[in-house]
PAVEX-419235 format. One record per residue (C-alpha): z, y, x negated. Coordinates in steps of 0.001 Angstrom, whole numbers, plus 524288, in hexadecimal, padded with zeros to 5 digits. Example, Ala and Ser with C-alpha at 12.3 -4.5 7.8 and 13.67 -1.06 7.14 Angstrom:
<recs>
81E787EE6C7CFF4
81BE47FBDC7CA9A
</recs>
This chain:
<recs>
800008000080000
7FB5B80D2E7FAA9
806B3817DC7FCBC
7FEDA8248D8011E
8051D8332380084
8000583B3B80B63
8038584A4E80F89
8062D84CF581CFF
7FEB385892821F4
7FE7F861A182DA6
7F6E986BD0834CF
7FEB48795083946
7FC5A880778422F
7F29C88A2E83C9D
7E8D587E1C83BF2
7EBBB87E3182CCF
7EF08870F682559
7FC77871F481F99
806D08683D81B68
80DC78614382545
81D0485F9882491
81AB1850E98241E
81C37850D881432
8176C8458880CBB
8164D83625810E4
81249829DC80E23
8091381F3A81417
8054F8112280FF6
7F7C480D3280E05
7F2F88009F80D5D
7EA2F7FC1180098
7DFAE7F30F8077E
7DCB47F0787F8FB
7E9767E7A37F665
7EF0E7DA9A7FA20
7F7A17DBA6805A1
7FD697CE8C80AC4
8043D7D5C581783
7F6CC7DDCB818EC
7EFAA7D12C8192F
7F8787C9BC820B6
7FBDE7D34F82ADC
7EFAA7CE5783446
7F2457C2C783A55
7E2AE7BF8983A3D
7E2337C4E082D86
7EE757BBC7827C0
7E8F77B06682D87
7DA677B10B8295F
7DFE67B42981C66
7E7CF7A68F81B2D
7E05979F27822F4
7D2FC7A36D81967
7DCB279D1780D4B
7D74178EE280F31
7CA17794A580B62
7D05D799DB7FF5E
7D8D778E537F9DD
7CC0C785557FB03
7C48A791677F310
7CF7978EB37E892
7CEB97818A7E912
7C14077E307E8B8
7BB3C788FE7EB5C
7B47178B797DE48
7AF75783F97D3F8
7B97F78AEB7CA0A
7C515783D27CF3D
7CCD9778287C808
7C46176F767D004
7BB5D76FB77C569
7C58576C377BAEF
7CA80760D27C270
7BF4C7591A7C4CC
7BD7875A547B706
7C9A9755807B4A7
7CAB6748D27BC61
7BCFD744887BBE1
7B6CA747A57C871
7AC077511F7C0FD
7A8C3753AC7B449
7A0D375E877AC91
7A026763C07A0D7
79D8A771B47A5EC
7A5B277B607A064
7A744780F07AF0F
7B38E781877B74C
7B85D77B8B7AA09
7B25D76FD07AB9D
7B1BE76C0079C93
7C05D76FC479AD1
7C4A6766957A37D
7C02375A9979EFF
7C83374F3579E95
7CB3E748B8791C1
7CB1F754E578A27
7D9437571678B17
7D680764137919D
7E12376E1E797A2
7DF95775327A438
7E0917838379CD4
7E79D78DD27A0DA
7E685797E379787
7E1647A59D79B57
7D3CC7A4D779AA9
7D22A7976479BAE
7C485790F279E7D
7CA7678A707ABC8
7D27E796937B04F
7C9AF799277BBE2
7CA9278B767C15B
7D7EF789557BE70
7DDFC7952B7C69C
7D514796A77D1A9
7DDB378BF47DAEE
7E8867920F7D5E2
7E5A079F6C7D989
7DEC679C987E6FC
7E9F2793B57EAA7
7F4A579E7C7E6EB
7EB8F7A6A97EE38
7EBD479D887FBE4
7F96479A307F99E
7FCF27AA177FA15
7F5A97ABFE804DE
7FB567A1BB80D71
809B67A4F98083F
8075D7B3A680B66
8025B7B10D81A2B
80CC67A73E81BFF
8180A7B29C81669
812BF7BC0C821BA
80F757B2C282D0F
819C77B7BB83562
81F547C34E82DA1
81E7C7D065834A1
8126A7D2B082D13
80B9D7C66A83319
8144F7C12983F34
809DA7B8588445E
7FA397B58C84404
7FC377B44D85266
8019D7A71885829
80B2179FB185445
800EC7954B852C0
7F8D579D0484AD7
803527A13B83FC6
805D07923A83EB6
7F6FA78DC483CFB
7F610798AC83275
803A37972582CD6
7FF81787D782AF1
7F2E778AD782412
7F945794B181B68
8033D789B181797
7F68778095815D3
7F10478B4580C61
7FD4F78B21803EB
7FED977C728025B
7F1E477B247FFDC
7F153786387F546
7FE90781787EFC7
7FBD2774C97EEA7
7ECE97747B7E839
7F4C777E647DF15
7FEA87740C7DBD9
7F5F3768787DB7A
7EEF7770467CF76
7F73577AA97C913
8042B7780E7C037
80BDF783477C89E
8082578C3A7D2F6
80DD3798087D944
812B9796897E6FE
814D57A0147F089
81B7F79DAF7FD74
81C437A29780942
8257F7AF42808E8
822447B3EA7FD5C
81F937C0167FAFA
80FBB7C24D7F987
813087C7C77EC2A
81AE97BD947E6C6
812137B53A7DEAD
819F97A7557E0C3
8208179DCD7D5DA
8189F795AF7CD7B
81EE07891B7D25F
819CF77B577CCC8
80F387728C7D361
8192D76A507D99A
821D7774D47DFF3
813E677BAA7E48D
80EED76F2F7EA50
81CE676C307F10E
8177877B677F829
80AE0776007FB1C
811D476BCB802C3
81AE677469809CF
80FC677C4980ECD
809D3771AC811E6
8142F76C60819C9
81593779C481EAC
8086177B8682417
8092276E7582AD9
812F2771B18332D
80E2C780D88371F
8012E777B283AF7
807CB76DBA8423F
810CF7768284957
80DEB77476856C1
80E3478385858AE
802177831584ED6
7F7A4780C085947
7FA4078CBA86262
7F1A779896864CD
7EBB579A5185820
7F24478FC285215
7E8DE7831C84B90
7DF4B780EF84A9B
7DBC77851C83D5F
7D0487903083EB9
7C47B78AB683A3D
7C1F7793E582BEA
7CE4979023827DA
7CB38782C98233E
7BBA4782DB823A1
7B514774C182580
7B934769DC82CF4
7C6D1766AF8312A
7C94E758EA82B62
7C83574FE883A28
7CB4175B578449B
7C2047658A84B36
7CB9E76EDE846A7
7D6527720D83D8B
7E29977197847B7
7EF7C76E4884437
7EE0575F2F8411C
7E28B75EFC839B3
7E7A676C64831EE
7F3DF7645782E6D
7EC0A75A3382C39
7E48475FA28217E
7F055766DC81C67
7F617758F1819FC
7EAC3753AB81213
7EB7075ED280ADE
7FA7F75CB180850
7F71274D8580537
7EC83750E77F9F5
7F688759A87F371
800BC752EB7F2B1
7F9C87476E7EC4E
7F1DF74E137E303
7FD75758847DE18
801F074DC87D5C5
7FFF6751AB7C61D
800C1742747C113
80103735567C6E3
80EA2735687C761
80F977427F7CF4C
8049773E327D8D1
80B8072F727D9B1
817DA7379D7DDF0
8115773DEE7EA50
815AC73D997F684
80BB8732B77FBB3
810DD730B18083E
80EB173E5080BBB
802AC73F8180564
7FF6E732CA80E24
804067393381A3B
7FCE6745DC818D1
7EF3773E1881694
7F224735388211C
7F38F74337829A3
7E8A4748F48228C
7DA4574C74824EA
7D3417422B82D0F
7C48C74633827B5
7BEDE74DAB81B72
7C44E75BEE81BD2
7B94B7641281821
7B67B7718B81507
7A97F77AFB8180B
7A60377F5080A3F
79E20789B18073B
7961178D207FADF
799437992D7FB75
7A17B7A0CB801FE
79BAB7A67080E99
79D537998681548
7A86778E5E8194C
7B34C790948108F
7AC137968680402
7B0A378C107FA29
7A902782007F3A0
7ADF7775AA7ECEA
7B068779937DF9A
7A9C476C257D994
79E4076C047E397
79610775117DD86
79A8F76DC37D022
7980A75FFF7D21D
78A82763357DA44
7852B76A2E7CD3B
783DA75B167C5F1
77BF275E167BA28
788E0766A97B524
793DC768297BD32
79711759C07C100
7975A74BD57BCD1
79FB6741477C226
7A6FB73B167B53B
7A95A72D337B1E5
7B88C72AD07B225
7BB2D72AA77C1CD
7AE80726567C800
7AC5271C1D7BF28
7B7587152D7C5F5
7AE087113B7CF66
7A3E4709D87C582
7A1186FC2A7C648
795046FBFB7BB82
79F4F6FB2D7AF19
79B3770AE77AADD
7A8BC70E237AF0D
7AEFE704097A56A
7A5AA7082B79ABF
7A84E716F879D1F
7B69F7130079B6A
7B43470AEF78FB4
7AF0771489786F0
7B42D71F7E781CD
7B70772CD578774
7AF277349B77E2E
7A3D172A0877D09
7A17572A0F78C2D
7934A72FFF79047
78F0C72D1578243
780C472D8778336
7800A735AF78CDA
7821672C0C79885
7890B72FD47A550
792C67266D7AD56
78AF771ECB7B5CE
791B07143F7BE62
78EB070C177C9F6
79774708AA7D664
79B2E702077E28F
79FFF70FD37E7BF
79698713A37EF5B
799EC721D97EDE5
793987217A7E28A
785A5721247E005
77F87712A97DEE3
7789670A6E7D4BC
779F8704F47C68E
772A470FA77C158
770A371EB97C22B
7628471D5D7C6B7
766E3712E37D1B1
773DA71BFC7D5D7
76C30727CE7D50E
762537217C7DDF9
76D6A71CDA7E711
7722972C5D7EA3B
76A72737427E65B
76FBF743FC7E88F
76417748377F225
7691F73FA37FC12
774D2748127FE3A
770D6755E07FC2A
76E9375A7780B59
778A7761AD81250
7849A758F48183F
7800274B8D81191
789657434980B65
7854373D757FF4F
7827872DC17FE0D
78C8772F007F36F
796E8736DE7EB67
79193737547DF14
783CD736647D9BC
77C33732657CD35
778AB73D977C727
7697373F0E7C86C
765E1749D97BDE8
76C2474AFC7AFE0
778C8745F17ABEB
78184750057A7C6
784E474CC4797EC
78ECD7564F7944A
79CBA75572791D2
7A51474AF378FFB
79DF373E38790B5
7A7067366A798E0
7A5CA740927A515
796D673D3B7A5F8
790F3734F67B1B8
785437346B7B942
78CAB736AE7C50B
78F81743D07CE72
796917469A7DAA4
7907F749CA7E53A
796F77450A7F16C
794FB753327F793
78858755C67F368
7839B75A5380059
78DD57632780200
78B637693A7F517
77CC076BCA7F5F1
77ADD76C8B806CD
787FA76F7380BC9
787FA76AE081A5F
77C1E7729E81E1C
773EC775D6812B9
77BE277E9580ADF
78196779CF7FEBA
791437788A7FDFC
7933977D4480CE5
798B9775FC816D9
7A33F769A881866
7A994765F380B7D
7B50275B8780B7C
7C1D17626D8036B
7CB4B757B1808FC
7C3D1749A680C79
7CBB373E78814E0
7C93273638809A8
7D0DB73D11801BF
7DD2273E0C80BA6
7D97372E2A80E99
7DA7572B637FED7
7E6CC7348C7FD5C
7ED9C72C688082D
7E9027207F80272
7EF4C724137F432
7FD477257D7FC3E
7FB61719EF802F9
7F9357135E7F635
804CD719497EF02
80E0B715B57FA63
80ABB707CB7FBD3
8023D707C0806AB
7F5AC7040C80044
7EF7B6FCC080CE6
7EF8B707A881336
7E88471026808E0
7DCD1704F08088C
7D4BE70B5E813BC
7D67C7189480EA3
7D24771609801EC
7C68770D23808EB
7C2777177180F46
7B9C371E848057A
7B9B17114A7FE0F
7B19D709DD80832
7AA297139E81072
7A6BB71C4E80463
7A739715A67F92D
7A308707F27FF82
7AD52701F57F554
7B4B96F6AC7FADF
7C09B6F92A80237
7CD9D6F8447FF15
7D6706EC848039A
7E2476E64E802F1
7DFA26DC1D7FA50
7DABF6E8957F2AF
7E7686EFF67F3DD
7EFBD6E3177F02B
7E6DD6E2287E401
7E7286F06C7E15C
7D9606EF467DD67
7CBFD6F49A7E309
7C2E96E9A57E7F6
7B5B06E8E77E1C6
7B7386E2BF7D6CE
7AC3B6E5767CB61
7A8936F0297D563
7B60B6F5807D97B
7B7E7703427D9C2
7BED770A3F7D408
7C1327041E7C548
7C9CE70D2D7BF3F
7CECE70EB27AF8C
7DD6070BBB7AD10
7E60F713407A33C
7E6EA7065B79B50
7D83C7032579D5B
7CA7970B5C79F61
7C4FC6FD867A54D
7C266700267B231
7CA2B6F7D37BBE8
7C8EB6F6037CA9C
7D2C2701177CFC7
7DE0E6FF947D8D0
7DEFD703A57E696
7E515711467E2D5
7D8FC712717D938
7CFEA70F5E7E501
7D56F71A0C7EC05
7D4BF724B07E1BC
7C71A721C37E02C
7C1E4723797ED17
7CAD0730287EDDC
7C43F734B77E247
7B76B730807E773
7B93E736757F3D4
7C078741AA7F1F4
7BA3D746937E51B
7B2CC755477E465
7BB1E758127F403
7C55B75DBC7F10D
7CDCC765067E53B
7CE3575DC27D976
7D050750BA7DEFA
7CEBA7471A7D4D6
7D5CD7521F7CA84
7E188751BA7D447
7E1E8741DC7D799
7DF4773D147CB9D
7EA19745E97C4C8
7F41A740867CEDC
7EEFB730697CCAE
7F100733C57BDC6
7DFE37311E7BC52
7DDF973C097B419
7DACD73BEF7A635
7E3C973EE879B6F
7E8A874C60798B6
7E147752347A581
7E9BA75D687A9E1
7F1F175BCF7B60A
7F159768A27BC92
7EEE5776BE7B7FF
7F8E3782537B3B6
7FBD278CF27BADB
7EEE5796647B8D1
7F26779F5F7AE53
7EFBC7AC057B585
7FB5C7A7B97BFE0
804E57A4667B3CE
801C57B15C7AC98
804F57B8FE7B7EE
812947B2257B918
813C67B3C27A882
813737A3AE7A7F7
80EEE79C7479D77
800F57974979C7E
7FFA4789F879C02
7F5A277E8479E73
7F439770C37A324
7F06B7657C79BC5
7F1F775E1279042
7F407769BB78442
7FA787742577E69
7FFAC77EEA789B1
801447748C795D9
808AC770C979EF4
8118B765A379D33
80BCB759CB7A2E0
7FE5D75F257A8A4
7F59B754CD7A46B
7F1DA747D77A7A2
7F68F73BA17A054
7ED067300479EC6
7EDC27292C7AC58
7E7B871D687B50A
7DB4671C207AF92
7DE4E71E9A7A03B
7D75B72AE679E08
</recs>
């Protein structure tokens, strides 16, 4: 507020201007040109478009741009790789005992701070309409009905931005609701910020399923606040919000584990009762290439993995688990730095039929070219393709294979109607909720019941045989010569026919890879899977540690990190 002196004048008699006896005073003026939380807030319409436009913004931080740690974490758990020194591709590589740098000035800074900053940014907002929702400055949006629906997707917006926070960052700051709009929240730990993810969960749960919730103006949802389908219901009312809101709450708390032992130590029966009361169908989102249409973001990797001759290439060390030709065993057998020697990419054959079919590249490119699946809305015969076009030869030898994904090539290149990148994309699949469940049910002893959720994708996608009982009892995948997956122990890099729980992180990695945030980064760090010395998480940015005159630190194996923020060698010896 500007403070502005004025004079009082007066007109005598005589019709000449003179001083009036008024004196001196003083008025406030508003400066449109600075943030004002109780200027912003003060509309009810205006408050709630404001929050309610925040969904928008935590996917834009999420995946919204192809400088995000997306890029770092495929890299780092083998679902891509690239030499490309973009998005810090080629500082990322595994078996380079690399650090996730946090210096000022560091090649990465831009993709390591951008969650952190959006999320502190959704997380504010939410926290500051929550503070004045029904303070004299805002008593009410209108209804009773309608401060709940909003006060439960403001609670949604800070347990999401929370929680993706915690699930990447060493510490976060946390601001809660009654705190001043100035006060810039303690840096808490991962553990104490996820434990306020879950209360705001839990809190937005109940403002949704509060009977008083669907009253004038109460749910549903309005339509641009979550743009794209709604997961099994015409609509986003109260059940199927809570619904999502509780697969949500079930992917987090599984994948905030840092080791195996953390992510062992979950609480599974929750986890199991929140994706047993989760989506009932593929949640999907309307993308946009730009931003004039559906929500404005685009999938950080799309426009990465489409671009084949340098962005993307599908390496060796995970989808080699489903080879039945012996190139897996040989891969294994030979020595890091002598893999790719000649110049020769991974090539493999399978009974999966997700991937493309054949005993040689000429027969399996044959079997699916890339043409067949290039119109708009036209799912493609399979997930990933023999390259068809020059093999990329750069880098470290053991990342090169013939292979690409391309699962959503449609999508990429024709959209729904034509337009590349616009229309239905799937950020949350039932598979993934189905597989999630089915890990629980396998850690708490109740294996025949996660058979037909692991068969699921097994069987009807992958045409692999199914799972059984004598399976379970064995604890081995059927198949024989041809079972899938084989899979590396610590002891041993001979492939051996996997156990049930290996069955089930394959098709979850199958299934669920290039959907959603970092998913094989964030799984495989919580089965132990990832090589040695990978780090676990990331530091707090810099910028947010100078302001608080913090230390700088990193993550990783090295000089200037954090105490236990890398991976040891785990499951499969690497």
């Amino acid at each position: 507020m500007n403070r502005i002196r004025i004079l009082c004048a007066g007109v005598v008699a005589s019709g000449v201007i003179g001083l009036a006896a008024c004196g001196e005073g003083l008025i406030d003026v508003p400066n449109q040109t600075q943030p004002d939380t109780r200027r912003v807030l003060a509309s009810p319409a205006d408050a709630e478009n404001l929050v309610t436009g925040y969904f928008k913004r935590f996917l834009a931080g999420l995946q919204g741009s192809t400088t995000n740690m997306e890029s770092l974490t495929s890299i780092m758990s083998f679902m891509n790789f690239s030499s490309l020194a973009n998005n810090a591709f080629n500082t990322h590589t595994p078996f380079t005992s690399f650090i996730n740098i946090n210096d000022p000035g560091n090649i990465a800074q831009g993709e390591q701070n951008r969650l952190y900053n959006i999320d502190s940014e959704v997380n504010r907002v939410a926290t500051n309409f929550l503070t004045t929702l029904g303070s004299d400055d805002l008593p009410t949006l209108g209804t009773p009905a309608q401060d709940l629906r909003a006060k439960s997707f403001a609670e949604f917006l800070r347990a999401l931005s929370i929680g993706y926070s915690a699930l990447m960052y060493d510490s976060l700051a946390v601001v809660s609701v009654g705190q001043s709009g100035d006060d810039a929240g303690e840096l808490v730990g991962y553990k104490v910020a996820f434990d306020s993810s879950m209360a705001a969960f839990a809190r937005a749960i109940a403002y949704a399923e509060d009977p008083a919730a669907s009253g004038p103006g109460g749910f549903p949802l309005k339509a641009e606040w979550i743009p794209g389908n709604s997961a099994g219901s015409a609509s986003w009312n109260s059940a199927t919000f809570v619904r999502l809101m509780r697969t949500y709450r079930a992917r987090l708390r599984a994948q905030v584990g840092r080791t195996k032992a953390e992510r062992d130590a979950a609480d599974w029966a929750a986890i199991v009762a929140d994706a047993q009361n989760g989506i009932q169908s593929d949640f999907k989102i309307t993308t946009s290439s730009g931003t004039g249409t559906g929500t404005g973001i685009v999938n950080s990797w799309a426009s990465q993995f489409e671009q084949f001759t340098t962005w993307h290439q599908m390496p060796p060390l995970i989808i080699g688990m489903g080879d039945n030709s012996g190139s897996y065993a040989q891969y294994l057998a030979t020595a890091l730095s002598n893999r790719g020697a000649g110049n020769q990419g991974f090539l493999m054959t399978t009974p999966d039929q997700r991937f493309p079919q054949g005993t040689t590249r000429a027969a399996q490119q044959a079997d699916f070219p890339l043409t067949t699946c290039a119109a708009a809305n036209t799912p493609c015969k399979r997930y990933f393709v023999n390259r068809n076009g020059n093999d990329q030869y750069t880098g470290a030898g053991w990342g090169w294979s013939n292979y690409d994904f391309v699962r959503f090539h449609s999508w990429a290149v024709s959209g729904d109607a034509g337009s590349s990148r616009v229309g239905l994309f799937p950020f949350f699949t039932k598979a993934e909720i189905d597989l999630l469940q089915a890990e629980g049910l396998l850690r708490t002893n109740q294996g025949a019941a996660a058979l037909p959720l692991i068969n699921n994708t097994r069987v009807a996608n992958g045409k692999l045989p199914p799972l059984t009982a004598a399976d379970l009892a064995a604890n081995v995948v059927p198949g024989g010569a041809d079972c899938v997956p084989k899979v590396p122990s610590a002891a041993s890099q001979v492939p051996q026919c996997g156990s049930i729980f290996e069955a089930m992180k394959w098709e979850k990695r199958i299934e669920v890879g290039f959907t959603t945030y970092s998913p094989w980064f964030l799984d495989s760090r919580g089965w132990g899977d990832l090589a040695e010395n990978i780090p676990l998480f990331w530091a707090t940015p810099y910028q947010e540690l100078q302001a608080r005159h913090l230390p700088i630190y990193s993550a990783g194996n090295g000089v200037g990190t954090a105490p236990n923020s890398h991976a040891t060698k785990g499951t499969y010896g690497w």
